[in-house]
Steps between C-alpha positions, in 0.01 A plus 500: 500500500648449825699178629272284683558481857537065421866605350696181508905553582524156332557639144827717646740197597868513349592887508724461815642171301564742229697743754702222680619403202596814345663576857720192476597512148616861470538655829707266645777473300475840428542561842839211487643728240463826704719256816768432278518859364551618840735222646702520127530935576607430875734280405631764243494817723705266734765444240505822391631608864722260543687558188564882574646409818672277350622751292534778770720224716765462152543916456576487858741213505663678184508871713653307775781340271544822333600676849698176558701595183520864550490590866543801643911603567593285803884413575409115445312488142524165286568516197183462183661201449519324834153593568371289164744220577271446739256232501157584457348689787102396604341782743204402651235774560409361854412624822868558672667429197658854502327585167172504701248602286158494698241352306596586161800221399412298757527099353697645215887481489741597200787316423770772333817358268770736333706479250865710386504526121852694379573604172758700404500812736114441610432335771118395562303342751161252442296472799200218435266539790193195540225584666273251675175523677302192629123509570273292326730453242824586459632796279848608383616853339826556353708827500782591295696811568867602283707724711815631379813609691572876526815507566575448131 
């Protein structure tokens, strides 16, 4: 009825084989995927911020050509169309740059074109703004903006 007190550990050899195997064979690799998930989502998230300010860094290179265009009244304002005869303009979102940005833009810089399209009586005006952030990787985000005369 009860074990003898002779019980022989001899008969119990292989069950921590058993669990070193099954260790190796499906916790390990599960373990691999779970790495990669979390290096692959990093990478992502990091991405992710670069491209909006990459973004942010075009819609303020397009805001700055827009008050380029259509400044307050001053006694010396050029013209629309000297402004986009211009070649294109790069601002750099660095520290004593003058568009100092703290933190925010900083590695990012937007390079800002315009164009002077006429037809018949309207005149308007294409600004193109590229934004470009460098990290990691690098990341560009384009901004169009149509602006129209009002003088018309």
């Amino acid at each position: 009825m009860y074990p003898s007190i002779g019980f022989s550990y001899s008969r119990q050899r292989g069950g921590m084989l058993l669990l070193a195997i099954f260790v190796l064979v499906v916790l390990v690799p599960l373990g691999g995927v779970m790495f990669y998930l979390a290096s692959t989502q990093q990478t992502t998230t990091s991405r992710e911020v670069l491209s909006t300010r990459a973004w942010f860094a075009a819609v303020s290179g397009s805001e700055w050509a827009m008050t380029q265009l259509f400044p307050l009244k001053t006694n010396e304002n050029p013209t629309p169309e000297q402004v986009c005869a211009a070649d294109p303009v790069v601002i750099s979102f660095s520290s004593g740059s003058g568009f100092d940005s703290g933190s925010g833009l900083l590695g990012c810089s937007a390079s800002v074109s315009c164009q002077t399209i006429t037809e018949g009586d309207a005149t308007q005006h294409y600004i193109e703004s590229r934004g470009t952030c460098s990290g990691e990787t690098t990341v560009t985000r384009i901004y169009e903006t149509w602006a129209r005369d009002l003088d018309e």
